[in-house]
LUMMI-167687 format. One record per residue (C-alpha): residue number from 1; residue in one letter; x, y, z. Coordinates in steps of 0.1 Angstrom, whole numbers, m for minus. Layout:
N
+-----+-----+-------+-------+-------+
:   n : res :     u :     v :     w :
+-----+-----+-------+-------+-------+
: NUM :   a :     X :     Y :     Z :
...
+-----+-----+-------+-------+-------+
//
This chain:
474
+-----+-----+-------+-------+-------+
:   n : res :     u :     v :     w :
+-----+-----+-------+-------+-------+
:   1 :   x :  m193 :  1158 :   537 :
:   2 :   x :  m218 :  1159 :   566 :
:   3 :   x :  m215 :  1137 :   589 :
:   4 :   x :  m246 :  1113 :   583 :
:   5 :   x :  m229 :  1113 :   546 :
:   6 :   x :  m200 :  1096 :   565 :
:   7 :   x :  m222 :  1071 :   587 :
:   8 :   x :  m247 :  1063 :   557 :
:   9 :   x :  m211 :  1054 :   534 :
:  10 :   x :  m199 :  1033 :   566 :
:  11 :   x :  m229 :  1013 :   575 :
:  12 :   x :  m225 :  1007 :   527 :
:  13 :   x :  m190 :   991 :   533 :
:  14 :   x :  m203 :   968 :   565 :
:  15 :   x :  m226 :   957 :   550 :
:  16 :   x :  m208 :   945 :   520 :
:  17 :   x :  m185 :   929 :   541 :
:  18 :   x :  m209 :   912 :   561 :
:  19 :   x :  m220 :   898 :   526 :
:  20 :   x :  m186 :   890 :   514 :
:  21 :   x :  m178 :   871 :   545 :
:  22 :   x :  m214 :   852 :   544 :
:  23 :   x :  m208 :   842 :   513 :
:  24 :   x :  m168 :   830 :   523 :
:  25 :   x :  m184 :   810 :   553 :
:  26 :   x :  m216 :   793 :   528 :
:  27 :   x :  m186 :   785 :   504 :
:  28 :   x :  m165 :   771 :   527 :
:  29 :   x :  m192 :   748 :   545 :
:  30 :   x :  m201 :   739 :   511 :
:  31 :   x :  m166 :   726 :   502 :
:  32 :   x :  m162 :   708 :   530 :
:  33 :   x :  m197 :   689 :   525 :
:  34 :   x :  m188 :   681 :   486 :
:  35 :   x :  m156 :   668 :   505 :
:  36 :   x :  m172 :   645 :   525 :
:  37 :   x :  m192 :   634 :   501 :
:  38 :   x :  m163 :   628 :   476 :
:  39 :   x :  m146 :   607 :   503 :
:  40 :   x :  m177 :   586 :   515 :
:  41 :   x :  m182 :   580 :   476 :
:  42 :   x :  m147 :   568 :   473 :
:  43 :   x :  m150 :   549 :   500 :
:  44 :   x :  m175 :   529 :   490 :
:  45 :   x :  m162 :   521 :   460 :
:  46 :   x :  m132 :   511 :   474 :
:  47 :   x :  m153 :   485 :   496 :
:  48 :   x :  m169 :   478 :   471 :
:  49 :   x :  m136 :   467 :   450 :
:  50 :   x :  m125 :   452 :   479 :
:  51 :   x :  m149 :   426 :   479 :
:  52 :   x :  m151 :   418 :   445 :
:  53 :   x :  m116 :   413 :   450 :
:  54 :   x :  m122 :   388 :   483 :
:  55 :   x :  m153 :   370 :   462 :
:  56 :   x :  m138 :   367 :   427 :
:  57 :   x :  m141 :   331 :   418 :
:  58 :   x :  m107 :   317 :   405 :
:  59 :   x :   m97 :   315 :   368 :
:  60 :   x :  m109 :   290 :   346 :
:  61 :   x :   m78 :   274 :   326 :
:  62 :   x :   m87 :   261 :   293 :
:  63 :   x :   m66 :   228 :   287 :
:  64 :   x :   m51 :   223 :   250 :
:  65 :   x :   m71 :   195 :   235 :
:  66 :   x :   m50 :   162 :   237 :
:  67 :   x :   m41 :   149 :   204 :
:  68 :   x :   m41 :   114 :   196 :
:  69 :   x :   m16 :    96 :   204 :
:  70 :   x :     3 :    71 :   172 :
:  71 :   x :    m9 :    38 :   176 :
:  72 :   x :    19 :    13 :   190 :
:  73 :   x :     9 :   m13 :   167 :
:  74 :   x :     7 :   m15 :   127 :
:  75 :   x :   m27 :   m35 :   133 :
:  76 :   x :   m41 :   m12 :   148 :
:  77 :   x :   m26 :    16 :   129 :
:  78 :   x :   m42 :    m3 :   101 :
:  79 :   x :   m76 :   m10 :   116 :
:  80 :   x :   m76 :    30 :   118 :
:  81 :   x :   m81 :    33 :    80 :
:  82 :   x :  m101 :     6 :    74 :
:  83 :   x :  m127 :    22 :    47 :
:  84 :   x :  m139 :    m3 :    28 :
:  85 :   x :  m166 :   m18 :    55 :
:  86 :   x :  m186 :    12 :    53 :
:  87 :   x :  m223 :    10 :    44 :
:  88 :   x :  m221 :   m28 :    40 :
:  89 :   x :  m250 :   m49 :    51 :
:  90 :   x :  m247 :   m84 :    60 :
:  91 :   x :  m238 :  m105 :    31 :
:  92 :   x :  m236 :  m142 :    30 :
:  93 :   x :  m205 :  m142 :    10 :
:  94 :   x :  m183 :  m125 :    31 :
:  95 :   x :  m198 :  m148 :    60 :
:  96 :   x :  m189 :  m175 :    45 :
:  97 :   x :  m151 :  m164 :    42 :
:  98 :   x :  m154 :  m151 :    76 :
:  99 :   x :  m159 :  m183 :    88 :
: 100 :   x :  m132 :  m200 :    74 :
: 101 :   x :  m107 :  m180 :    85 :
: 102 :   x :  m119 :  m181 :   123 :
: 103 :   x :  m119 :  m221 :   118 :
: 104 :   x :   m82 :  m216 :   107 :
: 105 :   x :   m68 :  m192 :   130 :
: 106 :   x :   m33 :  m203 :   120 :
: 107 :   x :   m34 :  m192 :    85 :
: 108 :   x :   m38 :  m151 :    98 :
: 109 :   x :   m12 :  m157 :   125 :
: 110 :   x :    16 :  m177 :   104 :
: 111 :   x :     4 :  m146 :    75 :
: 112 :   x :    11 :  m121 :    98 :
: 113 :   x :    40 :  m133 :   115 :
: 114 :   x :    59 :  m135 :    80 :
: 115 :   x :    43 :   m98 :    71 :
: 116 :   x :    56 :   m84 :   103 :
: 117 :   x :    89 :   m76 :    84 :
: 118 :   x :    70 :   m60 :    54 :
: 119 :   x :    35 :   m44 :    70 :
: 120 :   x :    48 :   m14 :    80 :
: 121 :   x :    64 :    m4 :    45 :
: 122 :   x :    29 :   m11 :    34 :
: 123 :   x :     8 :     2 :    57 :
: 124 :   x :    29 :    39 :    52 :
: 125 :   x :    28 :    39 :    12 :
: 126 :   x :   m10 :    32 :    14 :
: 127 :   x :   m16 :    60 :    39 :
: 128 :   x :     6 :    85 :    18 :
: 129 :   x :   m17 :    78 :   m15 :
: 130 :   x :   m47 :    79 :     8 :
: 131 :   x :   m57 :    47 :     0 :
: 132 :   x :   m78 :    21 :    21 :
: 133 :   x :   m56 :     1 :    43 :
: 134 :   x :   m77 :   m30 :    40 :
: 135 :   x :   m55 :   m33 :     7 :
: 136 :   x :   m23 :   m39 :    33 :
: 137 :   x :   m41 :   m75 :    36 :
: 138 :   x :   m41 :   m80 :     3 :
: 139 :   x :    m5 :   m98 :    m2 :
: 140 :   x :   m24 :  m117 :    31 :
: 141 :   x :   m43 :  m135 :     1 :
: 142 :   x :   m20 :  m135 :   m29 :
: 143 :   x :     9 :  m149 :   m12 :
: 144 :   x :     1 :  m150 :    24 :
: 145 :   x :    29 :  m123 :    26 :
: 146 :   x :    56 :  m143 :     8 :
: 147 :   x :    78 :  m127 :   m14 :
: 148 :   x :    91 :  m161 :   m30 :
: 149 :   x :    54 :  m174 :   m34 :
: 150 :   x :    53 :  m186 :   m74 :
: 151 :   x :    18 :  m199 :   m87 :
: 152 :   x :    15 :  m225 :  m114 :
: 153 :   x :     3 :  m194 :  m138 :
: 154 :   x :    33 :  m180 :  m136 :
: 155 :   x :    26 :  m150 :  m110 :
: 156 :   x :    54 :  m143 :   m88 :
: 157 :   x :    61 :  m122 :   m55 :
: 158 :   x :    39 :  m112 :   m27 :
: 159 :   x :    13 :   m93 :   m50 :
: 160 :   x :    15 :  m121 :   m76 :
: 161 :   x :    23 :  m102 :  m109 :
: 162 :   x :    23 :  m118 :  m141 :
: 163 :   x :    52 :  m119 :  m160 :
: 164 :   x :    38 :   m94 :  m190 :
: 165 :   x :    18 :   m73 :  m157 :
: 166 :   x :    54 :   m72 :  m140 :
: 167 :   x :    72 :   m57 :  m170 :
: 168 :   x :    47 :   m36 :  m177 :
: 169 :   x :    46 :   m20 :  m143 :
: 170 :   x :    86 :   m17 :  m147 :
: 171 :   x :    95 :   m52 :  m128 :
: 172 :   x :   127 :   m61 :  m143 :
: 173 :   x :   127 :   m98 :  m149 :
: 174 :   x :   163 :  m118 :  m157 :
: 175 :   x :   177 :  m152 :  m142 :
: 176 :   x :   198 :  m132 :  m117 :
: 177 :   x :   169 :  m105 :  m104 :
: 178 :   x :   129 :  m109 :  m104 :
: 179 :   x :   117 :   m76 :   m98 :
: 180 :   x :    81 :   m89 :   m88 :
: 181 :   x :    99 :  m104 :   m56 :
: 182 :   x :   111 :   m68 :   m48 :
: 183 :   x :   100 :   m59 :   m16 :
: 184 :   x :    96 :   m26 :   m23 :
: 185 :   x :    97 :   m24 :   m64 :
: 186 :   x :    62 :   m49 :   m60 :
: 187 :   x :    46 :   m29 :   m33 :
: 188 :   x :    46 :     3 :   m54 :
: 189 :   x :    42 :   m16 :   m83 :
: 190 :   x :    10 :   m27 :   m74 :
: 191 :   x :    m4 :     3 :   m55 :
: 192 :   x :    m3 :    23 :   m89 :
: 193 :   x :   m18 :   m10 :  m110 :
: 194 :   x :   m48 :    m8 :   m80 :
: 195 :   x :   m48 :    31 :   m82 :
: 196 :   x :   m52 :    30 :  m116 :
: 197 :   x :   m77 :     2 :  m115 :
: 198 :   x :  m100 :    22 :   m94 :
: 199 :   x :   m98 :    53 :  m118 :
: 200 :   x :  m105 :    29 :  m143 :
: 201 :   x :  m139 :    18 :  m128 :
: 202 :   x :  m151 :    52 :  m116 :
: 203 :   x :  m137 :    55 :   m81 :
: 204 :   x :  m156 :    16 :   m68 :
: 205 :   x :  m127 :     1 :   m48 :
: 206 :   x :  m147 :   m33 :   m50 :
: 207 :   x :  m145 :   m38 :   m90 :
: 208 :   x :  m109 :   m24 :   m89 :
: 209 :   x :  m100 :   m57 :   m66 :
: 210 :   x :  m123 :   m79 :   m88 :
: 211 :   x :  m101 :   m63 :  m121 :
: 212 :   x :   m66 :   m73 :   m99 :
: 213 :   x :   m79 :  m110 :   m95 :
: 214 :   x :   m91 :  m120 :  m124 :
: 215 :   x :   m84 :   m88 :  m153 :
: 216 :   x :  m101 :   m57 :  m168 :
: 217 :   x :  m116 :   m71 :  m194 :
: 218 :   x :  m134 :  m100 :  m173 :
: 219 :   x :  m147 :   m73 :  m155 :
: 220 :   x :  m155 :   m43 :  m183 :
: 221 :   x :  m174 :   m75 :  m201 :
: 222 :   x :  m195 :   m86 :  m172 :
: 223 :   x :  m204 :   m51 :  m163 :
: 224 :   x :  m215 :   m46 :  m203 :
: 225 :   x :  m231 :   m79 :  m201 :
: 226 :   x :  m258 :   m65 :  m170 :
: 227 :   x :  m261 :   m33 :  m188 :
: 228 :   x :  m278 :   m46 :  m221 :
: 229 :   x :  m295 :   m69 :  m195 :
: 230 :   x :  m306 :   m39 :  m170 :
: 231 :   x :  m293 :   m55 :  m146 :
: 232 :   x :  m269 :   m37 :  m115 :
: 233 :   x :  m233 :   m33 :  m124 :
: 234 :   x :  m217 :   m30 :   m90 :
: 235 :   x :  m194 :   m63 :   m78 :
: 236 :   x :  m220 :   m83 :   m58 :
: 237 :   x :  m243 :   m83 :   m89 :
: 238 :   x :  m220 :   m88 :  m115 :
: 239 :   x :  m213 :  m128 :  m135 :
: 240 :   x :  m180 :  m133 :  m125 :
: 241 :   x :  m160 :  m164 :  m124 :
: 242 :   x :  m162 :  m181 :   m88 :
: 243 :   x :  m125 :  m172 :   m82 :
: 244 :   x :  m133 :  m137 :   m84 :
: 245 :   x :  m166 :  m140 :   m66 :
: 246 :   x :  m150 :  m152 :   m40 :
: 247 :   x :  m119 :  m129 :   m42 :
: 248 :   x :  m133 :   m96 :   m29 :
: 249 :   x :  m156 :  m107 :     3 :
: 250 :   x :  m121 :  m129 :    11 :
: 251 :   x :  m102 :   m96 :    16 :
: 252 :   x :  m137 :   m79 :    33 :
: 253 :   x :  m137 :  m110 :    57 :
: 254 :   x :  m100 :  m112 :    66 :
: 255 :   x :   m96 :   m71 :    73 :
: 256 :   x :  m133 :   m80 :    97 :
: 257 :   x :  m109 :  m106 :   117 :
: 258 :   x :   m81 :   m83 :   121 :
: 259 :   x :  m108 :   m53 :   130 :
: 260 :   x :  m119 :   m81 :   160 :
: 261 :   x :   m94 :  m106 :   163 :
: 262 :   x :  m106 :  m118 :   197 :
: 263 :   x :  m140 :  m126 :   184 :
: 264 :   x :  m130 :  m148 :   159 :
: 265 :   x :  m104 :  m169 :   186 :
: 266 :   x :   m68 :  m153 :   165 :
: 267 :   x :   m39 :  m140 :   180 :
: 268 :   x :   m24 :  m115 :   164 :
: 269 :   x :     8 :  m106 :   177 :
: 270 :   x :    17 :   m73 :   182 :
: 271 :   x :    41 :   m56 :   149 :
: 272 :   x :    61 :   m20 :   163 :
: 273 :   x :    47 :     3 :   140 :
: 274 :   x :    82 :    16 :   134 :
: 275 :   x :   100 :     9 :    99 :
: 276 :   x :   114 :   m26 :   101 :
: 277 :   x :   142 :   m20 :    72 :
: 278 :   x :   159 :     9 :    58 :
: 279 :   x :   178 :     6 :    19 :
: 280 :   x :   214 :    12 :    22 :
: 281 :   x :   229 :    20 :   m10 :
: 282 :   x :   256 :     0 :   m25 :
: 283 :   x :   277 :     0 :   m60 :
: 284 :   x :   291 :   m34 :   m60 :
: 285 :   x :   284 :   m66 :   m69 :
: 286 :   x :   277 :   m83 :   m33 :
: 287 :   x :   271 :  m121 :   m18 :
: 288 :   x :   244 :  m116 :     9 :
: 289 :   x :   258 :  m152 :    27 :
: 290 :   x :   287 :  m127 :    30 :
: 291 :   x :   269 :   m92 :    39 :
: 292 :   x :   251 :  m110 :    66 :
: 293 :   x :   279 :  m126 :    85 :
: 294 :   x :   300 :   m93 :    79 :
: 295 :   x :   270 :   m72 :    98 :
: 296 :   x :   259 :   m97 :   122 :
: 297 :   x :   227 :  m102 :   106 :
: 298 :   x :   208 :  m132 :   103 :
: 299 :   x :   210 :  m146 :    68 :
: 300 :   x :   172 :  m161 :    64 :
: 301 :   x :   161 :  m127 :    71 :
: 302 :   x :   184 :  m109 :    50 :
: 303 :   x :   173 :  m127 :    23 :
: 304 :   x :   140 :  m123 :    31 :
: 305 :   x :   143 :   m90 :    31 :
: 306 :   x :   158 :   m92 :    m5 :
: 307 :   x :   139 :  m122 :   m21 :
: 308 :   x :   142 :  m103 :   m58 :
: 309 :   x :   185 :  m115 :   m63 :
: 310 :   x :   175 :  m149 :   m74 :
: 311 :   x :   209 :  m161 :   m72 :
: 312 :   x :   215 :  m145 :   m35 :
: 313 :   x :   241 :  m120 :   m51 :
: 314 :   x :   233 :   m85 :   m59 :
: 315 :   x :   234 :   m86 :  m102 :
: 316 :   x :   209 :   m66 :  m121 :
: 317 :   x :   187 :   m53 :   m96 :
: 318 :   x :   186 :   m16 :   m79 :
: 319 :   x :   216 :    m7 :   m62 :
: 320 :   x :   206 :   m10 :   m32 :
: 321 :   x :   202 :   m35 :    m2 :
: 322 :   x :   173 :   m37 :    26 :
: 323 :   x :   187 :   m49 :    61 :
: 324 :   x :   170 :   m45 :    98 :
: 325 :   x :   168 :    m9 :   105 :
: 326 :   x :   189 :   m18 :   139 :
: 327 :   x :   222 :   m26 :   118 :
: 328 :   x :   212 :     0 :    87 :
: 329 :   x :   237 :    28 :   101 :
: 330 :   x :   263 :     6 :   113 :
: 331 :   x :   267 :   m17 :    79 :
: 332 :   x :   264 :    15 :    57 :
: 333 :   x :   295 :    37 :    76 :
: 334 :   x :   315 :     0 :    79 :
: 335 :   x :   312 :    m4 :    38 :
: 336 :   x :   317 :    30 :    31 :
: 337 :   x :   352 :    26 :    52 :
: 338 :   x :   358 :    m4 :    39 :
: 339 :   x :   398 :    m6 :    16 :
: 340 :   x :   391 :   m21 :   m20 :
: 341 :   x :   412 :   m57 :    m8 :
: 342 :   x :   388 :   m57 :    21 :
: 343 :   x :   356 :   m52 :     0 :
: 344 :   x :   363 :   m84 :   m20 :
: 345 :   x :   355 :  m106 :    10 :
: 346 :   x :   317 :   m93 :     6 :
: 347 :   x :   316 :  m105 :   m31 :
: 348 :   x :   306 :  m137 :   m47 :
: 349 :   x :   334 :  m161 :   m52 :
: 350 :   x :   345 :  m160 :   m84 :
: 351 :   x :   337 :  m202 :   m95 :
: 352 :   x :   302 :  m190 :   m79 :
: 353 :   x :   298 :  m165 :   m99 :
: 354 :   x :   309 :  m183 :  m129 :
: 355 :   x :   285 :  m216 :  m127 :
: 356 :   x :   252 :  m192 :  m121 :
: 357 :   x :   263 :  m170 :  m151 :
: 358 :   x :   264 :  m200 :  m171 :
: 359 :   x :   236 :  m212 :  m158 :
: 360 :   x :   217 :  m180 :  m165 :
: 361 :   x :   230 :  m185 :  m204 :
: 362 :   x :   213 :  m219 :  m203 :
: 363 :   x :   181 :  m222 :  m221 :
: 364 :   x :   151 :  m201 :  m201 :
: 365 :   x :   127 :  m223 :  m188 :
: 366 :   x :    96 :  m222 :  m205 :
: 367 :   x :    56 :  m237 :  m203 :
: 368 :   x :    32 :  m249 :  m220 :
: 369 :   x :    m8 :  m252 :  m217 :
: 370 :   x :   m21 :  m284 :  m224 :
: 371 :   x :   m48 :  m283 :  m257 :
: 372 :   x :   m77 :  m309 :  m260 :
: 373 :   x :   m57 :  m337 :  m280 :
: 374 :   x :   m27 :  m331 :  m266 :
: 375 :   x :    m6 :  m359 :  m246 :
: 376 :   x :    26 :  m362 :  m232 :
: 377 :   x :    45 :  m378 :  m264 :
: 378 :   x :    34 :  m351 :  m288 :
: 379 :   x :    42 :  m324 :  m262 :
: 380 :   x :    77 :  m341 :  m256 :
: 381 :   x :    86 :  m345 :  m293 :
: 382 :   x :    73 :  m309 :  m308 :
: 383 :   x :    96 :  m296 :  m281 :
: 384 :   x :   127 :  m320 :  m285 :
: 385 :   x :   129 :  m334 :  m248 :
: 386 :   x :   120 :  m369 :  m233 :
: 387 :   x :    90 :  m378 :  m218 :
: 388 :   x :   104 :  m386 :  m188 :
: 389 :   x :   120 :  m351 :  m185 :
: 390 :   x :    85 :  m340 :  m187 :
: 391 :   x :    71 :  m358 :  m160 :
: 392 :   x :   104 :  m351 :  m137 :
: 393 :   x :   101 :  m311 :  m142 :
: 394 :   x :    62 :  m309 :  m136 :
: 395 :   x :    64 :  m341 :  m107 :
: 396 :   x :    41 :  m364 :  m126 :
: 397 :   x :    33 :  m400 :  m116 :
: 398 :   x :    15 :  m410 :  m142 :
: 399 :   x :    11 :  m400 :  m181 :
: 400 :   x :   m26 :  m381 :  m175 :
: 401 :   x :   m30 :  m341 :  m189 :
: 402 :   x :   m62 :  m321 :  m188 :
: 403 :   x :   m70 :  m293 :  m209 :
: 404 :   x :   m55 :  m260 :  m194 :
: 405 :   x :   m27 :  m278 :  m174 :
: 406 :   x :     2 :  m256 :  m173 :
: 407 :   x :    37 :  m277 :  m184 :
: 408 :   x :    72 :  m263 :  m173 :
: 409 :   x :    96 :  m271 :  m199 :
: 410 :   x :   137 :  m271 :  m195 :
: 411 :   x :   159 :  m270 :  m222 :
: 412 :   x :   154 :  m284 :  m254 :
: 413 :   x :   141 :  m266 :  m286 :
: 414 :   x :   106 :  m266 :  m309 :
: 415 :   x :   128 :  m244 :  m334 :
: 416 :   x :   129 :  m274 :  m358 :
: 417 :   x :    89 :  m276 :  m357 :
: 418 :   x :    84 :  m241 :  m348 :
: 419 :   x :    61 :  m231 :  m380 :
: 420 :   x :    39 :  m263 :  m373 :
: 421 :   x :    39 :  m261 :  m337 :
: 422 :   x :    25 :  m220 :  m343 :
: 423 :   x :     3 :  m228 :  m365 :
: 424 :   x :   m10 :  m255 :  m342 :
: 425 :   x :   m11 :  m232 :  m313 :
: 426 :   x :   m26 :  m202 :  m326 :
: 427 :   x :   m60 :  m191 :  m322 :
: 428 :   x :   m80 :  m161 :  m335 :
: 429 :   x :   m94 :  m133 :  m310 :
: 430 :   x :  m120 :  m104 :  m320 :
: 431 :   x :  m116 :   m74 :  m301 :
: 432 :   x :  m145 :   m65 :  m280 :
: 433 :   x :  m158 :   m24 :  m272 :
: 434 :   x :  m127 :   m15 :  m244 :
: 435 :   x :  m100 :   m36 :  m254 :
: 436 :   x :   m63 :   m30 :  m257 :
: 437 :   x :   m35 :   m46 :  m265 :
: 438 :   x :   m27 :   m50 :  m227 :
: 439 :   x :   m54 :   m63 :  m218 :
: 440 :   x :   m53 :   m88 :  m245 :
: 441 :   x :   m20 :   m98 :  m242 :
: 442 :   x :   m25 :  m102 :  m205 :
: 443 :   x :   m54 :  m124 :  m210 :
: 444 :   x :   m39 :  m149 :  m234 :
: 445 :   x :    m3 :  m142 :  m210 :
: 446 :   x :    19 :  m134 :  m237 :
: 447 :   x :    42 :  m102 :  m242 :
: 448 :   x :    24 :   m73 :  m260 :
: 449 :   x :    51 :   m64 :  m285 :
: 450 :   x :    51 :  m106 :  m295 :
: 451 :   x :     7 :   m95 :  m299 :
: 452 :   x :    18 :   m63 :  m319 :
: 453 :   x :    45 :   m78 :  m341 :
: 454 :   x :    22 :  m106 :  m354 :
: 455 :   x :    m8 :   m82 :  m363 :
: 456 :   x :    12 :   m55 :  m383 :
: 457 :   x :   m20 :   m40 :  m400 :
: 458 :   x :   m37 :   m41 :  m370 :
: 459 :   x :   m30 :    m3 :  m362 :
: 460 :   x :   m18 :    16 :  m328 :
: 461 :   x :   m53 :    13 :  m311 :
: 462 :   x :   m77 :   m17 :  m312 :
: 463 :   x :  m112 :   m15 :  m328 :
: 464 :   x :  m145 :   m39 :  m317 :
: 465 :   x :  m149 :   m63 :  m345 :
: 466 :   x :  m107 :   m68 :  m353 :
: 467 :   x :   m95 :  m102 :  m356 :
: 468 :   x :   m65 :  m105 :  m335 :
: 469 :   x :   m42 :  m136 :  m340 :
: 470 :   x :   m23 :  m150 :  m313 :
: 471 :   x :    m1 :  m179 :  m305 :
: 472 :   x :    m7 :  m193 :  m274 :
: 473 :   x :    24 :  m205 :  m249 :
: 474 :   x :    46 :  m185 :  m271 :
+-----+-----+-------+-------+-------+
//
């Protein structure tokens, strides 16, 4: 190789590695500015971060929305489901009522005072039916909340059933237990008789009341009576006796006075709204004199608390006994401990015992409704007692009847006149478009088996036009 061969190859490989090294020294100042900007990018990210961090507001805690606390009271536990005051305008009737019982503030407080043991119970088994609680006032009316309230009809208890009503609602009746004086047995009783009521006239809580006052069939009738007349069939309309009429805007007026009671000048006192007796259960026949000294309880409102045991022993009714739910616990594990010799000092004595079974053998009191024509001699001698008999069981002064006057009578005996006195008695009723033999029975208050058995042919349900013969005060 000549020797410009040899410089012209050297000066090749220079230059390349001039190149080669250029290109190492543009690629590493290029690194290092991607570098820095890598690392001033960070950074301002970071400062960035770090003052979202310094500036974020604080977190916003959501509180759990408070639930409403039970009410303290029964009244106002009561005034909570009050549902029957919706939509109503201002009526005169229920003004009218409304006014009486803020010029008688006693009667609401002396009501409530002696309901205070029973509102509770009521107040709960209304709720758990979904029912409107202005019905807990109802007894308020009937009885003013006494269980032993008994009505010259014949009605009994704190909802005032009817004999026939009570049986058929399954209120046992005998002379040692009355089951429409059952606290408990009544209440429940007559919740499913309103229940059904208000099924019966198409949900209207208003003409289920006026059917408990005064009947179904006062009320089916009048409501036929504005049909065919084209008039309105809801309550306020409706040709219904004043008793009735006045019946409904009573309970609307009263359950507007407890809503208020300060407006109207009353003074309800407070009721716990916590249960005020529990049922113990019990399998012997017990004196409640006894039970109430054994427990320490007071005997008025043990017996108050158990008005159904006529006789103030526990014969014939559920076996079961309601006491204050502060000694419930303590009497049940003391009775259940109690040695057989040690159990006989809760029952009735023995002569006790004796004279009220004999008593309950005695002839049951009966009545009678005074007919145009009638007078105390013919009454007294068609049922074999004494005039003066008469006037000592129905406290007459004097020897004045009027037609419709209901008679107690004791003892004695019509058996000897019994076909004349029936046939004297009886009167003929046709059957009108939704009658039944309840309801007809109830209307004329006489048992609907007695209505059955003396209309054989009559068939198992009622047609309009039947003839229906029944013997009144039977």
């Amino acid at each position: 190789m000549s020797s410009r061969s040899r410089r012209t190859s050297h000066s090749v490989a220079l230059t390349r590695l001039a190149q080669i090294s250029a290109l190492a020294l543009a690629a590493t100042l290029v690194g290092c500015q991607s570098t820095r900007q890598l690392d001033e990018s960070d950074s301002v990210r970071a400062h960035s971060y770090q003052a979202r961090i310094k500036h974020k507001p604080a977190p916003v805690v959501v509180k759990a929305k408070e639930q409403p606390q039970a009410p303290q009271d029964v009244w106002e536990r009561m005034r909570q489901g009050f549902a029957l005051q919706e939509n109503m305008d201002v009526n005169p009737r229920i003004e009218q009522q409304r006014l009486w019982f803020a010029s008688n503030p006693s009667f609401l407080e002396n009501a409530g005072e002696r309901g205070s043991l029973y509102l509770h119970y009521i107040v709960e088994r209304l709720e758990e039916r979904n029912m409107p609680l202005e019905l807990a006032l109802l007894p308020a009316i009937e009885s003013a909340y006494n269980p032993m309230a008994y009505s010259r009809a014949s009605a009994a208890g704190m909802w005032q059933f009817m004999p026939a009503t009570g049986r058929h609602f399954n209120l046992r009746q005998t002379n040692f237990y009355d089951g429409r004086r059952d606290v408990t047995a009544s209440t429940n009783a007559a919740l499913d008789y309103l229940n059904r009521l208000h099924d019966m006239f198409n949900g209207d809580w208003l003409l289920a009341l006026a059917a408990y006052n005064s009947g179904e069939g006062t009320v089916s009738r009048a409501i036929e009576r504005n049909e065919k007349l084209g008039l309105p069939t809801d309550y306020w309309n409706l040709p219904l006796p004043q008793e009735t009429r006045d019946y409904v805007p009573k309970l609307l007026a009263l359950s507007q006075v407890v809503n208020t009671p300060q407006a109207y000048g009353v003074n309800l006192n407070p009721i716990a709204n916590e249960p005020y007796f529990e049922a113990i259960a019990i399998n012997e026949r017990l004196d409640l004199s006894r039970v109430a000294a054994f427990a320490d309880i007071d005997e008025d409102e043990l017996i108050q608390l158990n008005p159904a045991f006529k006789k103030r022993m526990t014969v014939d009714g559920p076996k079961q006994l309601l006491v204050p739910t502060a000694k419930a616990q303590l009497l049940s594990a003391r009775m259940s401990n109690l040695k057989p010799e040690e159990l006989v000092s809760l029952q009735p004595n023995k002569a006790v015992f004796q004279a009220a079974l004999a008593e309950a053998k005695a002839p049951a009191a009966r009545s009678y409704r005074v007919k145009r024509g009638d007078n105390l001699g013919s009454i007294a001698k068609a049922n074999r007692v004494s005039v003066k008999q008469l006037q000592s069981w129905n406290s007459l002064r004097g020897n004045s009847l009027r037609v419709g006057q209901v008679l107690a009578l004791r003892g004695g005996s019509a058996a000897g006149n019994r076909v004349a006195d029936a046939k004297q008695r009886s009167t003929q009723y046709k059957v009108r478009k939704g009658d039944s033999y309840y309801l007809v029975a109830k209307r004329f208050n006489v048992e609907m088996k007695h209505l059955k058995r003396w209309n054989p042919r009559s068939g198992h349900a009622l047609k309009p036009g039947q003839t229906l013969t029944v013997y009144l005060g039977h």
